[in-house]
Gaussian input, Z-matrix of N, CA and C with variables (Angstrom, degrees):
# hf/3-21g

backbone

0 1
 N
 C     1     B1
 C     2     B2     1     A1
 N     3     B3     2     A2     1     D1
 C     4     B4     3     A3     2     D2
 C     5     B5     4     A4     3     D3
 N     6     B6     5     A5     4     D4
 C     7     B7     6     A6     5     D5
 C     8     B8     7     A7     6     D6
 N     9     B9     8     A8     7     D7
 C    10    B10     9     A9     8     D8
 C    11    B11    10    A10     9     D9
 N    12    B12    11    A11    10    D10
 C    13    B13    12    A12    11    D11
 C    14    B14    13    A13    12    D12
 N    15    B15    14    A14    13    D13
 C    16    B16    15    A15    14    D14
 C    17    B17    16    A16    15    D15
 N    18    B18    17    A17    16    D16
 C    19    B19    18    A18    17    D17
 C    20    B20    19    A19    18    D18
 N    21    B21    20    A20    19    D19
 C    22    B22    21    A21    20    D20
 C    23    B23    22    A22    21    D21
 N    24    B24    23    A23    22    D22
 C    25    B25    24    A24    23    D23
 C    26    B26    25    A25    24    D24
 N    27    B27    26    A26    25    D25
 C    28    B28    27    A27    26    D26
 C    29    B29    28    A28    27    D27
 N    30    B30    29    A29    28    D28
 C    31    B31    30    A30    29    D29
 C    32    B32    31    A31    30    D30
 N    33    B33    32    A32    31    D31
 C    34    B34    33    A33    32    D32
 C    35    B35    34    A34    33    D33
 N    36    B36    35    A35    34    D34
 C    37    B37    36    A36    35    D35
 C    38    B38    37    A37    36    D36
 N    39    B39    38    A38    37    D37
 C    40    B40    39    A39    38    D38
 C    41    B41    40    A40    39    D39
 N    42    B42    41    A41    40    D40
 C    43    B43    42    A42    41    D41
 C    44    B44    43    A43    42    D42
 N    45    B45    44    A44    43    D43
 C    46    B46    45    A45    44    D44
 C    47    B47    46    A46    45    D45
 N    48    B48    47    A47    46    D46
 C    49    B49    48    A48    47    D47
 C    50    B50    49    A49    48    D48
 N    51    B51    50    A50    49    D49
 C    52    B52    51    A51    50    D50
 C    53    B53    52    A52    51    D51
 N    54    B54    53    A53    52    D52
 C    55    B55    54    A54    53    D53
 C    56    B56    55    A55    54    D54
 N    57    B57    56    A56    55    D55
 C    58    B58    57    A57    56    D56
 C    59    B59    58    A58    57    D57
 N    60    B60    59    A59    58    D58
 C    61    B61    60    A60    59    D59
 C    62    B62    61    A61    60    D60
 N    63    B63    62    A62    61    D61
 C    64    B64    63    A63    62    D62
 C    65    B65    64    A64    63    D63
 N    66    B66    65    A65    64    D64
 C    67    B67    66    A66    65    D65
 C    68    B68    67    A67    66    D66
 N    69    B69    68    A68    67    D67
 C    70    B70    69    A69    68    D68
 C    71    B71    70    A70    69    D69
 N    72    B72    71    A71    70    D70
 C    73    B73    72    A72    71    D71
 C    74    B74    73    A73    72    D72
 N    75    B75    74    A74    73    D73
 C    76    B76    75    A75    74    D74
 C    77    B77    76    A76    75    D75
 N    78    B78    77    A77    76    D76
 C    79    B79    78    A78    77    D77
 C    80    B80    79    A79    78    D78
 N    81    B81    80    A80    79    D79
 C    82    B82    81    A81    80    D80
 C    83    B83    82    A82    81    D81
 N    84    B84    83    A83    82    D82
 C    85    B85    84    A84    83    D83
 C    86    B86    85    A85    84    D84
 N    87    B87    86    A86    85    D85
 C    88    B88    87    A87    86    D86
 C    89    B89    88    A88    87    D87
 N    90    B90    89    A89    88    D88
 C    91    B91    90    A90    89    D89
 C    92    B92    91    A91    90    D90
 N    93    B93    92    A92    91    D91
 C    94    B94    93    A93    92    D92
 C    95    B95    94    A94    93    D93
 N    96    B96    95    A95    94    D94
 C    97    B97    96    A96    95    D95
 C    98    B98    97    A97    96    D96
 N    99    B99    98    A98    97    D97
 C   100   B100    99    A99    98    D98
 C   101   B101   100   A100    99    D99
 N   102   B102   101   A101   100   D100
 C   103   B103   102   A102   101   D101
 C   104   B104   103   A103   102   D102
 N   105   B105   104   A104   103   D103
 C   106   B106   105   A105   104   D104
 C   107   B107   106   A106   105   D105
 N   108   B108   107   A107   106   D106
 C   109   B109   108   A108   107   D107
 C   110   B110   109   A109   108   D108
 N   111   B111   110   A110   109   D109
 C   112   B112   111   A111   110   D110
 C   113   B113   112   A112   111   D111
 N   114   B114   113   A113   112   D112
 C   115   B115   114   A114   113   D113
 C   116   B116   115   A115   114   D114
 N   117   B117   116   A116   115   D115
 C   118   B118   117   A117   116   D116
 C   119   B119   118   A118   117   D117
 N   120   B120   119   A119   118   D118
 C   121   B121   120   A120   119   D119
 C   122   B122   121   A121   120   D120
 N   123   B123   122   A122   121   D121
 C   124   B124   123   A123   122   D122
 C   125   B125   124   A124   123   D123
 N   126   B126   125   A125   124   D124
 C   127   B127   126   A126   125   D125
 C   128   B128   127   A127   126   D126
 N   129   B129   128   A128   127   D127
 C   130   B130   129   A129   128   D128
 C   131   B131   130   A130   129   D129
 N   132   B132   131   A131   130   D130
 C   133   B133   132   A132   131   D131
 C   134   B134   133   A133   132   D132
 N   135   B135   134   A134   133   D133
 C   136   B136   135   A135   134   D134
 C   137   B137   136   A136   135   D135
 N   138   B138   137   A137   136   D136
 C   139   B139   138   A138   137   D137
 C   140   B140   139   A139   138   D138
 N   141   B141   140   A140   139   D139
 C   142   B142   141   A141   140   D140
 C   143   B143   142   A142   141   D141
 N   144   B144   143   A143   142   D142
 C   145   B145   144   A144   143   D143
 C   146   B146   145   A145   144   D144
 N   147   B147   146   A146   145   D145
 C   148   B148   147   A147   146   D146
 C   149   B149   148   A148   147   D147
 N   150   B150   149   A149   148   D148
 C   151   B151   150   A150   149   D149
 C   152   B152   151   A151   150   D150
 N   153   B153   152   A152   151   D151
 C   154   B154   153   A153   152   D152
 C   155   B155   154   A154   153   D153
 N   156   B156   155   A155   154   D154
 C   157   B157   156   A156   155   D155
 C   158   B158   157   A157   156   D156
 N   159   B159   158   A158   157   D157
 C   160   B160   159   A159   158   D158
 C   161   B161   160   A160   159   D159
 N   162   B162   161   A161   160   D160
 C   163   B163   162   A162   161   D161
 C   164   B164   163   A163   162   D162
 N   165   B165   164   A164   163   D163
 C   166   B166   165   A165   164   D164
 C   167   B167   166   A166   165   D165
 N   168   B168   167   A167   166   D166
 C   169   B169   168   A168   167   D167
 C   170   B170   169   A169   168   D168
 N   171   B171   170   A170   169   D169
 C   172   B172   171   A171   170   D170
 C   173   B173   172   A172   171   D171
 N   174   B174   173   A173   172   D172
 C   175   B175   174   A174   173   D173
 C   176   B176   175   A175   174   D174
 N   177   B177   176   A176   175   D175
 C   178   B178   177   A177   176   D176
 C   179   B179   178   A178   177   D177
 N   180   B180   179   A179   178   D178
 C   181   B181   180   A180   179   D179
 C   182   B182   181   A181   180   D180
 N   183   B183   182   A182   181   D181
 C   184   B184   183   A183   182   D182
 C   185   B185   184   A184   183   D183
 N   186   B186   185   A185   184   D184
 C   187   B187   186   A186   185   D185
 C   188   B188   187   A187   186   D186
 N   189   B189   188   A188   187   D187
 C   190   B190   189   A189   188   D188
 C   191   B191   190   A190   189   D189
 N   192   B192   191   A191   190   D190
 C   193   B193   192   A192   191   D191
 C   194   B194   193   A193   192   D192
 N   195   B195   194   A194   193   D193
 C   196   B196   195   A195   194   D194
 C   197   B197   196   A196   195   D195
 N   198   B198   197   A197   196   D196
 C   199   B199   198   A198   197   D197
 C   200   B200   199   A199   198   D198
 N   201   B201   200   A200   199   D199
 C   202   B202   201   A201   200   D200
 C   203   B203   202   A202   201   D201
 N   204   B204   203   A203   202   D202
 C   205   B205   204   A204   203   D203
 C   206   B206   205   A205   204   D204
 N   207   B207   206   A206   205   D205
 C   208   B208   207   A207   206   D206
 C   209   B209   208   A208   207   D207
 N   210   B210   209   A209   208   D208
 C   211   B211   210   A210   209   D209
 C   212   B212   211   A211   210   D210
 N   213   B213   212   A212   211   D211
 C   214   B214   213   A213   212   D212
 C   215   B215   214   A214   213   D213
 N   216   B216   215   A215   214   D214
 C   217   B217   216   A216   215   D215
 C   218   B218   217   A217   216   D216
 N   219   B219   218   A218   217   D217
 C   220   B220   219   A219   218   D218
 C   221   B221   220   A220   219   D219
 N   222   B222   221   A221   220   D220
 C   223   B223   222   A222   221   D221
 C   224   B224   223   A223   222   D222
 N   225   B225   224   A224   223   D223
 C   226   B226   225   A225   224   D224
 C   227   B227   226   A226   225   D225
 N   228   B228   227   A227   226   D226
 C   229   B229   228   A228   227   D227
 C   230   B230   229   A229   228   D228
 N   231   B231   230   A230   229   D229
 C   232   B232   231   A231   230   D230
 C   233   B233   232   A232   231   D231
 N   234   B234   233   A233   232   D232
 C   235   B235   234   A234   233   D233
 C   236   B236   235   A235   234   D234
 N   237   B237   236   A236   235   D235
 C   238   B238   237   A237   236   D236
 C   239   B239   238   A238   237   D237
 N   240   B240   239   A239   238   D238
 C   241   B241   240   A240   239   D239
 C   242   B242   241   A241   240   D240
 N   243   B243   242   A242   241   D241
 C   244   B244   243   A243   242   D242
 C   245   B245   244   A244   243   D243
 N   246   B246   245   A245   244   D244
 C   247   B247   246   A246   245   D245
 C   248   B248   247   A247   246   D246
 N   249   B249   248   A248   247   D247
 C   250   B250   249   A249   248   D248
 C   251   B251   250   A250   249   D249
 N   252   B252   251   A251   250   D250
 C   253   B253   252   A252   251   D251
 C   254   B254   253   A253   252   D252
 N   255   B255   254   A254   253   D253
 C   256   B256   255   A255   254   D254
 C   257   B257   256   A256   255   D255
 N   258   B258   257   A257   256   D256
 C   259   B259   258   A258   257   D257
 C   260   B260   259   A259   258   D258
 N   261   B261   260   A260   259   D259
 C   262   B262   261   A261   260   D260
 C   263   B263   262   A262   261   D261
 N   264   B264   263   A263   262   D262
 C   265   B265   264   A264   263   D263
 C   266   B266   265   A265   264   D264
 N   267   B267   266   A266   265   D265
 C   268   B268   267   A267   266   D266
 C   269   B269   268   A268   267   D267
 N   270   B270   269   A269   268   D268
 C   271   B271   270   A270   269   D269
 C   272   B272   271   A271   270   D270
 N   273   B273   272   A272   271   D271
 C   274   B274   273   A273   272   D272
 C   275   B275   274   A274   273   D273
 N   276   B276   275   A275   274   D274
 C   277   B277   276   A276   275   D275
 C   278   B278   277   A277   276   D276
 N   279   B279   278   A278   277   D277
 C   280   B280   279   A279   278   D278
 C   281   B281   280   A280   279   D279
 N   282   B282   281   A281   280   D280
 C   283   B283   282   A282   281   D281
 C   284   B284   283   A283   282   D282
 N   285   B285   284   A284   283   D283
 C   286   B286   285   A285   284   D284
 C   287   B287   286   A286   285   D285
 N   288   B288   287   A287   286   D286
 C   289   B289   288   A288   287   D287
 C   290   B290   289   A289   288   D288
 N   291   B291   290   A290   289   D289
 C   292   B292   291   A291   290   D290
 C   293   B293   292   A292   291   D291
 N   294   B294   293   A293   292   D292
 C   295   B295   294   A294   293   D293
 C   296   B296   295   A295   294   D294
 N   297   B297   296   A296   295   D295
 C   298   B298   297   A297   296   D296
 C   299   B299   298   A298   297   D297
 N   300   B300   299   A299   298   D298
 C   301   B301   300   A300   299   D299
 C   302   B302   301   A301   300   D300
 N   303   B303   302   A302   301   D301
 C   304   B304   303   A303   302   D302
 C   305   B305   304   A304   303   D303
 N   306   B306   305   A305   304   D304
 C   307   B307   306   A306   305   D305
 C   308   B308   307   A307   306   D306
 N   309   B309   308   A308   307   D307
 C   310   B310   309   A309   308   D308
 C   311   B311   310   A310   309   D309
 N   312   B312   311   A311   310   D310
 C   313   B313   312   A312   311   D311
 C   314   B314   313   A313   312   D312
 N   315   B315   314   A314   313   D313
 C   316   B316   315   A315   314   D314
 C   317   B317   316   A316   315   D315
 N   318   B318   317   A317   316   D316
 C   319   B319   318   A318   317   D317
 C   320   B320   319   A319   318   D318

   B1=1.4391
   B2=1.5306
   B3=1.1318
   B4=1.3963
   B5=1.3663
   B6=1.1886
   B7=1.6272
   B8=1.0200
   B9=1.4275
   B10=1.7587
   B11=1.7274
   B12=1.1302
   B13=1.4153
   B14=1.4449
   B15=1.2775
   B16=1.6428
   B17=1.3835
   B18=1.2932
   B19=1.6277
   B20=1.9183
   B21=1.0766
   B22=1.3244
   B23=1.5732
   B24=1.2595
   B25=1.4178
   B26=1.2316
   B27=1.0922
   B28=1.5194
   B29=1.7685
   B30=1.2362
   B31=1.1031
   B32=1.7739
   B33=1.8220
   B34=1.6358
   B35=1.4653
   B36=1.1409
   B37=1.4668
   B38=1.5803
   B39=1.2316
   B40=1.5836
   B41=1.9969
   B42=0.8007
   B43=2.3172
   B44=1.1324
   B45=1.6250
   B46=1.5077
   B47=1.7612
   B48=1.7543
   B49=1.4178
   B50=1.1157
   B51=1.5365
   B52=1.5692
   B53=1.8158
   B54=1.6835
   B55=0.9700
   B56=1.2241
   B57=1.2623
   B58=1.6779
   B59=2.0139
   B60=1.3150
   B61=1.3413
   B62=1.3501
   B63=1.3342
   B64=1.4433
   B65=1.6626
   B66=1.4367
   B67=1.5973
   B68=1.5309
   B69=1.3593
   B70=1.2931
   B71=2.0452
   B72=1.1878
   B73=1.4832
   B74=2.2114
   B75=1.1356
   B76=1.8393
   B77=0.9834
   B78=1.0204
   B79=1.8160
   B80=1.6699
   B81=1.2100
   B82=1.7753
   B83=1.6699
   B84=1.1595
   B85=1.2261
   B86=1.3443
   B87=1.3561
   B88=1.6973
   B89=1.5314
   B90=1.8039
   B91=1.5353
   B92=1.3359
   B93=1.2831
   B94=1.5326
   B95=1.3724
   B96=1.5150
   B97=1.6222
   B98=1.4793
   B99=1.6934
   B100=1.6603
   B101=1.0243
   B102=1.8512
   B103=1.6166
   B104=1.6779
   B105=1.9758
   B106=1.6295
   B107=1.4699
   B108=1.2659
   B109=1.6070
   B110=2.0590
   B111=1.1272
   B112=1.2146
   B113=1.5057
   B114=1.4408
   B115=1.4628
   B116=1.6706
   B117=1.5012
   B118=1.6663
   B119=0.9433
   B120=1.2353
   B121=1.6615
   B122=1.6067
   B123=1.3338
   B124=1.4714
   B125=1.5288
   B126=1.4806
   B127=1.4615
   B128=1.3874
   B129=1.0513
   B130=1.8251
   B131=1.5143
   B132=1.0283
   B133=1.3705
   B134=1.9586
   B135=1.5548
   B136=1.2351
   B137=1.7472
   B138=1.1578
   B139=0.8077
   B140=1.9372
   B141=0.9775
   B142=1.2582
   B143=1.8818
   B144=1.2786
   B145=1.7503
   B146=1.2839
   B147=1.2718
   B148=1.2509
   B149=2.1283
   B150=1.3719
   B151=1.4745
   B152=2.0962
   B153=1.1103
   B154=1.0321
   B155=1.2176
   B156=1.0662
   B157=1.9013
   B158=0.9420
   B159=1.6097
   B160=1.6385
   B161=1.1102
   B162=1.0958
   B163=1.2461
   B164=1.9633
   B165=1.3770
   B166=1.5200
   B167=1.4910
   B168=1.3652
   B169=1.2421
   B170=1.1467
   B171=1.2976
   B172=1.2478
   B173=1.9305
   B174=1.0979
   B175=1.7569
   B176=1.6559
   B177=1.0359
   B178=1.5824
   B179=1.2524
   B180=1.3485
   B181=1.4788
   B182=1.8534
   B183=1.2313
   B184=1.7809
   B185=1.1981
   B186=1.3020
   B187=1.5242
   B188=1.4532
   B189=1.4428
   B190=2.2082
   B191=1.6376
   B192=1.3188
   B193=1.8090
   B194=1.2641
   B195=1.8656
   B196=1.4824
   B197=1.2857
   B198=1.5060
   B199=1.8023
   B200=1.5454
   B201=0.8091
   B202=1.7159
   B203=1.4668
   B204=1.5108
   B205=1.7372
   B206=1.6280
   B207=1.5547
   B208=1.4273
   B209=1.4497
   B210=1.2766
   B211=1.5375
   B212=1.7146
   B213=1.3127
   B214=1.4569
   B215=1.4593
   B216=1.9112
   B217=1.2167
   B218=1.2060
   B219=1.3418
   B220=1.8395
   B221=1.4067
   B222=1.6460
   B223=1.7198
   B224=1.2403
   B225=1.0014
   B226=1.7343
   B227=2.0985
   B228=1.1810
   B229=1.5419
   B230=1.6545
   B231=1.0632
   B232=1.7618
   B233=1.9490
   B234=1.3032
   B235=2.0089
   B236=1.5185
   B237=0.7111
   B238=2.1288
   B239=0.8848
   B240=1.3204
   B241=1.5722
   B242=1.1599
   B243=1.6432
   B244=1.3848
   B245=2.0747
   B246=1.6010
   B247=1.7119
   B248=1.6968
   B249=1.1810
   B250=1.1409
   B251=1.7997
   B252=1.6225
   B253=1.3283
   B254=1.7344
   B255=1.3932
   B256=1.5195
   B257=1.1163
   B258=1.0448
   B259=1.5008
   B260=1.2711
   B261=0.7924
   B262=1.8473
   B263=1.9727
   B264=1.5138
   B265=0.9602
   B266=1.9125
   B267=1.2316
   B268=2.0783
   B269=1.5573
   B270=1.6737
   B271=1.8726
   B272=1.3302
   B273=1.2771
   B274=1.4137
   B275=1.8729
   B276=1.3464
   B277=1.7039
   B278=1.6108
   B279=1.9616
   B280=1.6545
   B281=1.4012
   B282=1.4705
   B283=1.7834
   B284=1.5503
   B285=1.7430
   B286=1.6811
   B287=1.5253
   B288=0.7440
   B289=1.7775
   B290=1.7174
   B291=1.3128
   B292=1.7792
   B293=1.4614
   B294=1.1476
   B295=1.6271
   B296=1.5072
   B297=1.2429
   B298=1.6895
   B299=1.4216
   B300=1.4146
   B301=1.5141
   B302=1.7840
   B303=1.3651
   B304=1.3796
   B305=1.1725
   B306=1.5091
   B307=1.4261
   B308=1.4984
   B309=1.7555
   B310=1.3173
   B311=2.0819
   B312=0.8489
   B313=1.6366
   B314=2.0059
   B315=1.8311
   B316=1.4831
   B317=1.4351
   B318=1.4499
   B319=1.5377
   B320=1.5848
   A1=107.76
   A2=116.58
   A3=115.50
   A4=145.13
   A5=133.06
   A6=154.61
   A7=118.07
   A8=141.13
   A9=109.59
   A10=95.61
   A11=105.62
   A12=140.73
   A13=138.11
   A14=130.31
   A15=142.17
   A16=111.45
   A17=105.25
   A18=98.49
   A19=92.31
   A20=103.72
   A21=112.02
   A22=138.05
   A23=86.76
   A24=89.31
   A25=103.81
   A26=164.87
   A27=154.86
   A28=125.59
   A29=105.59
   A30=116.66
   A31=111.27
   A32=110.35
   A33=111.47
   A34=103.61
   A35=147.84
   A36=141.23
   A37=124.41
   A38=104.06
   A39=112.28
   A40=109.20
   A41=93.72
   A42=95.44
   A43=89.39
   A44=84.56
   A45=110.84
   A46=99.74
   A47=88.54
   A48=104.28
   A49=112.87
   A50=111.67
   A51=104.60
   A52=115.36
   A53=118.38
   A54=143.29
   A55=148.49
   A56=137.13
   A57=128.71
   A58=102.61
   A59=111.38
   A60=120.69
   A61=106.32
   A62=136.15
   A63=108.94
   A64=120.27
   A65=122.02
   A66=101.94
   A67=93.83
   A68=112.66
   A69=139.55
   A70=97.96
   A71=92.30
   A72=98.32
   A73=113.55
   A74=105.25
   A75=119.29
   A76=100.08
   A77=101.06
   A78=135.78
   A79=95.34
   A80=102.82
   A81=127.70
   A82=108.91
   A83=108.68
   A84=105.13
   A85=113.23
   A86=116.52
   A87=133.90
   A88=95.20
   A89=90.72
   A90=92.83
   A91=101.78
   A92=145.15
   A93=149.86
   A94=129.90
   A95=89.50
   A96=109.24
   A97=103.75
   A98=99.30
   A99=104.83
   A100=166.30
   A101=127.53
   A102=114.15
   A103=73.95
   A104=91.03
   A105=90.91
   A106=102.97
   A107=116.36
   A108=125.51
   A109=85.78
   A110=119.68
   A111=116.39
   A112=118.99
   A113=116.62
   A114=108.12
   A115=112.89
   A116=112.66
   A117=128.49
   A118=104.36
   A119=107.88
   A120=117.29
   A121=109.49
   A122=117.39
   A123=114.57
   A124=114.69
   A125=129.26
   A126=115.88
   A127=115.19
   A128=121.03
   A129=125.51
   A130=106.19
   A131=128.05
   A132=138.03
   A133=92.48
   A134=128.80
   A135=149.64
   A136=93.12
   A137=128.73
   A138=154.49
   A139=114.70
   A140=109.02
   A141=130.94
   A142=118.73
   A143=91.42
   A144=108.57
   A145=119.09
   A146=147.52
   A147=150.56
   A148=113.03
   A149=81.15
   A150=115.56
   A151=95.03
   A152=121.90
   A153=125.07
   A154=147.21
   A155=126.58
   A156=117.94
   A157=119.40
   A158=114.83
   A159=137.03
   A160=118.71
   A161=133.97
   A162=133.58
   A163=98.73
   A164=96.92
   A165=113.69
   A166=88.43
   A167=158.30
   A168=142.21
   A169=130.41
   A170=120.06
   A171=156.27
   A172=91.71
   A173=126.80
   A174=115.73
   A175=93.13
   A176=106.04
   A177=119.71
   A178=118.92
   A179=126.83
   A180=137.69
   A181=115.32
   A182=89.72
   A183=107.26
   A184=110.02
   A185=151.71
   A186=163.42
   A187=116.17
   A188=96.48
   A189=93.06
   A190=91.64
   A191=87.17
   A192=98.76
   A193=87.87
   A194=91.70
   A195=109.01
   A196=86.67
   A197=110.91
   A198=124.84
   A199=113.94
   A200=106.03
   A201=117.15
   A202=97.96
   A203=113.22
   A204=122.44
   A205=80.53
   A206=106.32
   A207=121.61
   A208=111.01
   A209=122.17
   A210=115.20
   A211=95.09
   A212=103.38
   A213=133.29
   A214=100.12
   A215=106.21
   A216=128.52
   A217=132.30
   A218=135.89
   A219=122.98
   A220=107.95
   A221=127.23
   A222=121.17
   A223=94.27
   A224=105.90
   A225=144.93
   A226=96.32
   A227=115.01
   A228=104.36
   A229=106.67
   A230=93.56
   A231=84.64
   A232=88.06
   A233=104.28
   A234=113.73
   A235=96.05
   A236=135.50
   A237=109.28
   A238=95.84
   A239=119.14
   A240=116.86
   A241=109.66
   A242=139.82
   A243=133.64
   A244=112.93
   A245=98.13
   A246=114.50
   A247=87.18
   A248=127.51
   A249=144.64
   A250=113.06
   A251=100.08
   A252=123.47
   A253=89.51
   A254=120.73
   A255=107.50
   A256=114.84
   A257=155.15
   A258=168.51
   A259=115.34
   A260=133.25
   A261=143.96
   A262=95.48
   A263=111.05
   A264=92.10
   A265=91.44
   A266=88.61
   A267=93.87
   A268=100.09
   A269=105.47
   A270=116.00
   A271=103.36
   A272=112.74
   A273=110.45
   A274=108.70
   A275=97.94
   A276=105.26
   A277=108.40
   A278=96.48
   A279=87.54
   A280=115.59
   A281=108.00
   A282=115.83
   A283=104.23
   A284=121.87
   A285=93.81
   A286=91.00
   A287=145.22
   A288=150.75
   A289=101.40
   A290=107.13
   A291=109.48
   A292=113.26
   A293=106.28
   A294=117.97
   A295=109.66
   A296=125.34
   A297=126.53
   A298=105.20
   A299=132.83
   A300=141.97
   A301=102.03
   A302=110.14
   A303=123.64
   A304=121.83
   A305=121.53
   A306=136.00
   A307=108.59
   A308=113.99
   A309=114.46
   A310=87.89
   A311=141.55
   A312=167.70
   A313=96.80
   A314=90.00
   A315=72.47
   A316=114.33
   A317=121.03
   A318=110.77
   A319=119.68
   D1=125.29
   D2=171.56
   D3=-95.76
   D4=127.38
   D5=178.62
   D6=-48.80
   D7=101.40
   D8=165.26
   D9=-116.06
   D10=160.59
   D11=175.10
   D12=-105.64
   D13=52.08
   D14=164.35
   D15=-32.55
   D16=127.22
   D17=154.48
   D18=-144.83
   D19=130.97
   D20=-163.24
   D21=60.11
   D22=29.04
   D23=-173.89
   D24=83.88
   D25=-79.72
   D26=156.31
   D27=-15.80
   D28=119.37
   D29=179.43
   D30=-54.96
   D31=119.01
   D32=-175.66
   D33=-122.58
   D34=-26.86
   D35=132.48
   D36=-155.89
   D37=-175.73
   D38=-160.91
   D39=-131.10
   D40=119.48
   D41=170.87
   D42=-100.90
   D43=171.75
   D44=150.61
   D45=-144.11
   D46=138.20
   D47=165.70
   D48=-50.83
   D49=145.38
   D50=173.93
   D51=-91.88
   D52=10.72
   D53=151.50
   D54=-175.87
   D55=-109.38
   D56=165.33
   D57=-95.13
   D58=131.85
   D59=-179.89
   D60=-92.46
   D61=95.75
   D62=-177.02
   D63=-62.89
   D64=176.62
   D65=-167.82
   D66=-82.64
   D67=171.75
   D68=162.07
   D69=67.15
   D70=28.37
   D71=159.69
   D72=-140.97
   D73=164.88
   D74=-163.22
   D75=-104.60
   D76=179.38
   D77=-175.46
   D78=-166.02
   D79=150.37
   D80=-173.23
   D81=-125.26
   D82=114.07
   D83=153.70
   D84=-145.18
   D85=153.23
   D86=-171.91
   D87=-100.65
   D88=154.21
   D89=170.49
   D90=-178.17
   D91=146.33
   D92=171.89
   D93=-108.44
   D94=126.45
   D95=-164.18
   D96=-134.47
   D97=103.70
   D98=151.09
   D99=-64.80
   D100=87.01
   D101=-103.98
   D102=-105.18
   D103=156.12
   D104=169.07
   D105=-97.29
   D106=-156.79
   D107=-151.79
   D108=-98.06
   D109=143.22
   D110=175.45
   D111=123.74
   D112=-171.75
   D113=177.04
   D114=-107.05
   D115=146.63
   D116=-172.72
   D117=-118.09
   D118=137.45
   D119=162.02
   D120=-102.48
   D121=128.44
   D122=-177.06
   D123=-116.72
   D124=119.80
   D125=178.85
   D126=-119.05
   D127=142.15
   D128=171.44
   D129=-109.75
   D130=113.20
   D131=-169.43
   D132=-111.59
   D133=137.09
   D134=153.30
   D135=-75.00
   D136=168.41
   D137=170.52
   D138=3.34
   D139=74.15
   D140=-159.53
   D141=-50.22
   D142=-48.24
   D143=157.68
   D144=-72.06
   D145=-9.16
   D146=-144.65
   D147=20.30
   D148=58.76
   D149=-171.68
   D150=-60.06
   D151=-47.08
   D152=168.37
   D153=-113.18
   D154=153.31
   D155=-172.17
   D156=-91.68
   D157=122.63
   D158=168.07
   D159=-113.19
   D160=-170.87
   D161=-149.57
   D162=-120.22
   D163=-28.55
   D164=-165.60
   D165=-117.73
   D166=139.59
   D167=117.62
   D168=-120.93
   D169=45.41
   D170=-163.57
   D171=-107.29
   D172=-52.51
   D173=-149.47
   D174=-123.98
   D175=44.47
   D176=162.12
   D177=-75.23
   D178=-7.23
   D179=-173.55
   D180=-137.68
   D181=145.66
   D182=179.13
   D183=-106.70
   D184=-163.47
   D185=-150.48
   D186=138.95
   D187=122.79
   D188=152.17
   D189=-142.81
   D190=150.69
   D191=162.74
   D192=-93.72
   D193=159.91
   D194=-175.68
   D195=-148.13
   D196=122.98
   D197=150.77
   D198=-79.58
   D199=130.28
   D200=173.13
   D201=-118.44
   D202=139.68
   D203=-173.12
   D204=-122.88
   D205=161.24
   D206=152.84
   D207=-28.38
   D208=171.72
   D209=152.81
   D210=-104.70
   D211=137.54
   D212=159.14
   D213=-64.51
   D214=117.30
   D215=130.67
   D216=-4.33
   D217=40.61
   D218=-150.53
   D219=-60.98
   D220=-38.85
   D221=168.86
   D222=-134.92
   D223=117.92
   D224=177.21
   D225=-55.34
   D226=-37.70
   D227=-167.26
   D228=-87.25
   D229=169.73
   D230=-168.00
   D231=-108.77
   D232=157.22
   D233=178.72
   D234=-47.94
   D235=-37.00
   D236=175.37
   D237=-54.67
   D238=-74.90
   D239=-157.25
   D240=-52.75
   D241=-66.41
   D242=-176.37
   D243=-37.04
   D244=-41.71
   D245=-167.05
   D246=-60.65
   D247=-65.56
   D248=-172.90
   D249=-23.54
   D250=-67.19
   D251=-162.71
   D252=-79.00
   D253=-36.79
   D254=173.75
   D255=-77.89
   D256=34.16
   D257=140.86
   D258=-122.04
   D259=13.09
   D260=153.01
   D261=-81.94
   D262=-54.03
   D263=-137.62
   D264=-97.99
   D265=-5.16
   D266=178.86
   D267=-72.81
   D268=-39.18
   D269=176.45
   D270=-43.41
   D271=-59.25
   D272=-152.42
   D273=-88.33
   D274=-18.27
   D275=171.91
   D276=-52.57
   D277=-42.36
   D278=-160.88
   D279=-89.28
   D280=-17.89
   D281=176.17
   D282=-70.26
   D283=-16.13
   D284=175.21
   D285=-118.77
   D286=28.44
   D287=145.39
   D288=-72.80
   D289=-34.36
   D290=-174.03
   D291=-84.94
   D292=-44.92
   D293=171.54
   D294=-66.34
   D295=-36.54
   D296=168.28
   D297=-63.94
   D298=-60.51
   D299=158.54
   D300=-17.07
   D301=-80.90
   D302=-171.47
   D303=-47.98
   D304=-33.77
   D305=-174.87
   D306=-80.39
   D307=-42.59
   D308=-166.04
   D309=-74.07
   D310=-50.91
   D311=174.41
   D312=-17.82
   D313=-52.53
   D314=-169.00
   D315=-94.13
   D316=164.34
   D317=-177.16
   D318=-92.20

């Protein structure tokens, strides 16, 4: 029995069962899709022709829209800059950690 797969209205792929599904039971399949920025419509259609007779063939198909946003920036600075500013501030931790050392040192 065969699968097809919409995403936008455009045909993105097709299975085949490897036999009878009874209802209210799955099948799994993986597959990779590089979504652009915006909203999708996604459909899984069972038996796409209505190739066979059911009783119902009306709910042969699933759907979700899917929004995809940019991905958000989570830290805007790039590793120099972060490496940078953490050694500014370890520098300057240890030159007044030394001068506190030195001061308590003399009598």
């Amino acid at each position: 029995m065969p699968v097809a797969l919409t995403i936008d209205d455009k045909p993105f792929a097709e299975w085949k069962l490897p036999g009878f599904l009874p209802s209210n039971k799955i099948a799994v399949w993986s597959l990779t899709w590089t979504a652009a920025r915006g909203s999708h419509l996604i459909i899984a259609t069972v038996d796409p022709l209505n190739e066979i007779l059911e009783s119902k063939e009306a709910n042969n198909s699933a759907f979700i829209n899917l929004g995809v946003a940019e991905r958000e920036n989570v830290f805007p600075w790039s590793a120099l800059a972060v490496g940078l500013v953490f050694f500014v501030i370890a520098a300057a931790a240890a030159f007044f950690l030394r001068r506190l050392l030195l001061s308590r040192a003399r009598p």
